[in-house]
C-alpha positions in Angstrom: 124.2 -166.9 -169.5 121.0 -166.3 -167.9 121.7 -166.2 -164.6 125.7 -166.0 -162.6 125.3 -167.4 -158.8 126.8 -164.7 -156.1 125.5 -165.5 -153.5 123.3 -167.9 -151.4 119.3 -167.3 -151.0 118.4 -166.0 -147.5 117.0 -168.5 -146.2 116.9 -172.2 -147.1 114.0 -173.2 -149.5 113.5 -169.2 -150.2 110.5 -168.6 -151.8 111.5 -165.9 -154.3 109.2 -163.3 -152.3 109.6 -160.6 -155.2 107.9 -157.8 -152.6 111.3 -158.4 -150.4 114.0 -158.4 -152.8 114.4 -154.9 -154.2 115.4 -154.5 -150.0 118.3 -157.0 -149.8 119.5 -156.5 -153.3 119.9 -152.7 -152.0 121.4 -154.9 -148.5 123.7 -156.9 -150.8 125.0 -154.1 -153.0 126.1 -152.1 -149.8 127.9 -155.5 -148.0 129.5 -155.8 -151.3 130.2 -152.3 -152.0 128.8 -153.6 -155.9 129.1 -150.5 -158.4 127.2 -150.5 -161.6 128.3 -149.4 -164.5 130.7 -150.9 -167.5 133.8 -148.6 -166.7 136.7 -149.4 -165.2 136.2 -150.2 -161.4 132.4 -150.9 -161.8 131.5 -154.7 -161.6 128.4 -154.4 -164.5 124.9 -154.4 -163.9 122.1 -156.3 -161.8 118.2 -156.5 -162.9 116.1 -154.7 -160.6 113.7 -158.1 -160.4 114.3 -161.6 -159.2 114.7 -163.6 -161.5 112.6 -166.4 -161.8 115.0 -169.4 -160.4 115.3 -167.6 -157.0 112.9 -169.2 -155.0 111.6 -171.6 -157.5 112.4 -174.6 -155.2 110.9 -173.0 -151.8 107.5 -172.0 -153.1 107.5 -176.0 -154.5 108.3 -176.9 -151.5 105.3 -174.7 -149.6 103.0 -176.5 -152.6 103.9 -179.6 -153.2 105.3 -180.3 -149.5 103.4 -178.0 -146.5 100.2 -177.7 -148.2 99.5 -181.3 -148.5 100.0 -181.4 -144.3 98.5 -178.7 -143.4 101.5 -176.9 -142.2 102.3 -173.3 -142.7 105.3 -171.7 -143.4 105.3 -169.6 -140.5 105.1 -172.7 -138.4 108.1 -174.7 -140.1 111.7 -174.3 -139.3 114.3 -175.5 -142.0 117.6 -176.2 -141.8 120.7 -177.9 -144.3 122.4 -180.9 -143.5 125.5 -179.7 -145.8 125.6 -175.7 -145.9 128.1 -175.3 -148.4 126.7 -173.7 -151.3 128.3 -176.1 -154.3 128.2 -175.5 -158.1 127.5 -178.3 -160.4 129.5 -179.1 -163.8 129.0 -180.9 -166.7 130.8 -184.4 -167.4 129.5 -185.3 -170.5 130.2 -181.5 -171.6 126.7 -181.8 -173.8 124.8 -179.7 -170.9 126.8 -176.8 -169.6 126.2 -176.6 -165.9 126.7 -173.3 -163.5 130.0 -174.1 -162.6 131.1 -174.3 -166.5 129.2 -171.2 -167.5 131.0 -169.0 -164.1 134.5 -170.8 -165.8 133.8 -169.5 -169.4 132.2 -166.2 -168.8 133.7 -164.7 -165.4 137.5 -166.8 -164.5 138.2 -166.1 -167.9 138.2 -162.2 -167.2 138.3 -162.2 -163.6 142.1 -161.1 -163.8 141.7 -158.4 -166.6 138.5 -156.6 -164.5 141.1 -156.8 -161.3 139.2 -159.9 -159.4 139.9 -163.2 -158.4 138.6 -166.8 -160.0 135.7 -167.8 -158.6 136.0 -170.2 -155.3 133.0 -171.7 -155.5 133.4 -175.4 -154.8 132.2 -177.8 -156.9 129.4 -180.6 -155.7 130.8 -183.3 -154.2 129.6 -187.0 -155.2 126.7 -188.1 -152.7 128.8 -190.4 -151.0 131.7 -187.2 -150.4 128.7 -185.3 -149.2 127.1 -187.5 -147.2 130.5 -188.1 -145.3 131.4 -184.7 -145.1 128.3 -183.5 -143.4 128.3 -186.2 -140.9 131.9 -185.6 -140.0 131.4 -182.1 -140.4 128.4 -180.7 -139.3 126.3 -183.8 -137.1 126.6 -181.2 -134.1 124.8 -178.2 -135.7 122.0 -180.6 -137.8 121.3 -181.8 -134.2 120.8 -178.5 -132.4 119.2 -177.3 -134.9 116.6 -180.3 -134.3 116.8 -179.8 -130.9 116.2 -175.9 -131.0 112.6 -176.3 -133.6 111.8 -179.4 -131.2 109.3 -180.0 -133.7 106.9 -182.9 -134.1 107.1 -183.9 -137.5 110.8 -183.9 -139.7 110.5 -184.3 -143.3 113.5 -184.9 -144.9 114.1 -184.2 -148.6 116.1 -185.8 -151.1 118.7 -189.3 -150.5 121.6 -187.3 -149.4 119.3 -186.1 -146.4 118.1 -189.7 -145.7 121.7 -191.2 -145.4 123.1 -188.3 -143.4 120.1 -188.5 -140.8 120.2 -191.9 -140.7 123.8 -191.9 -139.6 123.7 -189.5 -136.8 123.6 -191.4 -133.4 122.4 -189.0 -131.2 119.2 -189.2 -133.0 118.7 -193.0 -132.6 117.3 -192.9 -136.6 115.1 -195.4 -137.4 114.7 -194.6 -141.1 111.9 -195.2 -143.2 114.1 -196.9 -146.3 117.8 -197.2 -146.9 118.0 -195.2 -149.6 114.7 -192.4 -150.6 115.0 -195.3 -154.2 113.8 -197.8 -152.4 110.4 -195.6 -151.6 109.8 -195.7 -155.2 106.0 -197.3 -155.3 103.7 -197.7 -152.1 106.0 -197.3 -149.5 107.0 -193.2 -150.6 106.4 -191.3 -147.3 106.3 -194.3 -145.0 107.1 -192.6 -141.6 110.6 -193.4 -139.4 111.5 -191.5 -136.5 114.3 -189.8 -135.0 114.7 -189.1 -131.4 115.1 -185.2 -130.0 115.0 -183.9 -126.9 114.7 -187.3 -125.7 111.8 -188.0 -127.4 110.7 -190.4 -130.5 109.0 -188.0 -133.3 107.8 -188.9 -136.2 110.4 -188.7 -139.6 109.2 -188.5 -143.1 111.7 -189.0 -146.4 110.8 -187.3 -149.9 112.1 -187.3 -153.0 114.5 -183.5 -153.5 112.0 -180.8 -155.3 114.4 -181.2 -158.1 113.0 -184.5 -159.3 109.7 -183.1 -159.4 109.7 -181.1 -162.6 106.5 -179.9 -164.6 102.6 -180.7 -163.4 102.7 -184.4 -162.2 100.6 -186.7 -164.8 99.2 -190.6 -163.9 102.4 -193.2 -165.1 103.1 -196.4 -164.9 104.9 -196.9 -161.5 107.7 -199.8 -161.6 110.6 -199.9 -159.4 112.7 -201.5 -161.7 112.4 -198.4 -164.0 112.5 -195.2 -162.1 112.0 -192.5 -164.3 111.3 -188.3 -163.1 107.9 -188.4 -164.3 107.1 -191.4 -161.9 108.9 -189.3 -158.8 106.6 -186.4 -160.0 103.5 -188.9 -160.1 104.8 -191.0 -156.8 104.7 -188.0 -154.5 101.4 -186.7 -156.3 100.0 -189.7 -155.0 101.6 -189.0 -151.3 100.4 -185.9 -151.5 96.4 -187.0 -152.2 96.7 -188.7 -149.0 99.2 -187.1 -146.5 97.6 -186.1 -143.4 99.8 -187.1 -140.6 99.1 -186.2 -136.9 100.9 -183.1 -136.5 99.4 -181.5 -133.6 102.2 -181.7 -131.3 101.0 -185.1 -129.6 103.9 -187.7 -129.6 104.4 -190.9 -128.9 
């Protein structure tokens, strides 16, 4: 197994920042009270370096995302719409996912090393977790809106789309439905939500997840979405993106 999830990044959309992670592993091992060692009462071992999935999706997002706008890191607040972290697992059982790997190699031991299971939940469907962050955390995605009061919100991936667009105290207009039916010439085609009373501009993209490996020029059909045509789709976005984003709203 290369890699056993612990713990959630520290910060959403993390970029991996290698310079500050030998300071909160040290953090982390103290909060956990984390011995190393393979005798009895020590919990095993922990590389001194990040690996190289930590941050993999933050510094894709400051690339593939910010950079195209114009917008640095320092000025861009994020925030979750379902801050749970969740573990996938396989259902075919031909790829073995995070959650079967923590099953196999840690629950299976968990009681002989003096620990319990893992309680990690699993990932809901999208529909489950598009329901249960509307009923469960509408109030926190709006103040968190409300406290970066920001003139642009890009949102990132479908379950984001659906849960923003069924928030009322945001009176969403969304750009599409569903972030499939961007697929083609309308991918980045503005909506708006409305915080602190006023309109600002709202922008859905596809999850960095579908945008694996250097984008290359495909055929682009919506009747036959494919990831390299997400990868090419937002490449094309990306070419052209320059929004206003200097605070001026309408």
């Amino acid at each position: 197994m290369a890699a056993l999830a612990v713990d959630v990044e520290p910060e959403v959309f993390w970029n991996g920042d290698t310079d500050s992670f030998s300071p909160m592993l040290n953090q982390w091992r103290a909060v956990t009270g984390f011995v190393d060692g393979d005798h009895a009462g020590a919990h095993g071992w922990i590389g001194p370096r990040s690996p190289s999935a930590n941050g993999s999706s933050g510094a894709k997002v400051e690339e593939r995302y910010l950079r195209p706008l114009g917008i640095p890191v320092s000025q861009t607040a994020f925030t979750d719409v379902y801050p749970v972290f969740v573990v996938k697992r396989s259902k075919s059982g031909k790829r073995r996912e995070q959650g079967d790997a923590i099953a196999v190699e840690y629950d299976s031991i968990a009681q002989d090393i003096g620990r319990q299971p893992s309680t990690l939940p699993p990932r809901p469907s999208t529909g489950a977790l598009v329901a249960g962050a509307i009923e469960r955390f509408s109030d926190r995605i709006v103040d968190d809106l409300e406290a970066a009061d920001a003139p642009l919100i890009i949102s990132l991936g479908d379950e984001a789309l659906q849960v923003l667009s069924q928030i009322p105290a945001l009176q969403p207009r969304p750009p599409a439905r569903t972030i499939t039916e961007t697929y083609g010439t309308e991918y980045g085609r503005p909506g708006s939500l409305t915080v602190n009373g006023t309109a600002v501009q709202w922008i859905a993209l596809a999850h960095p997840g579908l945008l694996k490996g250097k984008p290359r020029p495909v055929p682009i059909s919506p009747a036959k979405r494919s990831g390299p045509g997400w990868n090419w789709v937002h490449e094309q976005w990306a070419r052209e993106a320059r929004p206003d984003v200097s605070g001026n709203r309408s």
